[in-house]
C-alpha positions as CSV (number, residue, x, y, z in Angstrom):
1,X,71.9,60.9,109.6
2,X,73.9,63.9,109.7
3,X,77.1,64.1,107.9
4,X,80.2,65.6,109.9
5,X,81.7,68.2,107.4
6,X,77.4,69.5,107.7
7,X,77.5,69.9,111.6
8,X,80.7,72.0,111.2
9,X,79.5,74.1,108.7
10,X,76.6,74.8,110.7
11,X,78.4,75.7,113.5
12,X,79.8,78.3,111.8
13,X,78.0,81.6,111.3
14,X,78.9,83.1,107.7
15,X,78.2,86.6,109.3
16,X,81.0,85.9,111.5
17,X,83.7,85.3,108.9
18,X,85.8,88.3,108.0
19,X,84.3,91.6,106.0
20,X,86.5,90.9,103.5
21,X,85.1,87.6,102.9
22,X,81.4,88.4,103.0
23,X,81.9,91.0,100.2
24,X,81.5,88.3,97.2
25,X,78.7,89.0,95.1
26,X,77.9,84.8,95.3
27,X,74.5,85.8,93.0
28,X,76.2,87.3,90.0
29,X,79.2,84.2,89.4
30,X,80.3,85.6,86.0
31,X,79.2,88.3,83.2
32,X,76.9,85.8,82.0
33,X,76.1,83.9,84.7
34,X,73.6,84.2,88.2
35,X,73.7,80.9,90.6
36,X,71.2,79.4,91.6
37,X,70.8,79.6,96.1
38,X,71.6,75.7,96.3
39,X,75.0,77.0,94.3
40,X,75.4,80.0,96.2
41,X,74.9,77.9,99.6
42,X,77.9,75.8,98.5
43,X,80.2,79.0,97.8
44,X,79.5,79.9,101.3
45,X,79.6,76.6,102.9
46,X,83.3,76.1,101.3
47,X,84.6,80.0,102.6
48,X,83.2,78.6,105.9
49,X,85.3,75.6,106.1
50,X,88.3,77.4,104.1
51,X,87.9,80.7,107.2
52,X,88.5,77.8,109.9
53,X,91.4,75.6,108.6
């Protein structure tokens, strides 16, 4: 079963958001800290859903 939040997000291409929003650094979170790709796939996921509200 797919969730509905999930078929929106992929719907949505993250290369097709805004320069400005594609410029994070999602591997380097802090000074101290590197995410992990499960954690940077929620960053995007959220900027994705944040770009079309």
């Amino acid at each position: 079963m797919k969730l509905y939040l999930q078929s929106i997000i992929d719907d949505i291409s993250f290369d097709s958001l805004p320069p400005k929003w594609q410029n994070f650094d999602l591997a380097k979170f802090s000074k101290d800290k590197t995410l992990f790709d499960f954690q940077k796939q929620g960053l995007q996921n959220v900027l994705k859903l944040t770009f079309r509200t």
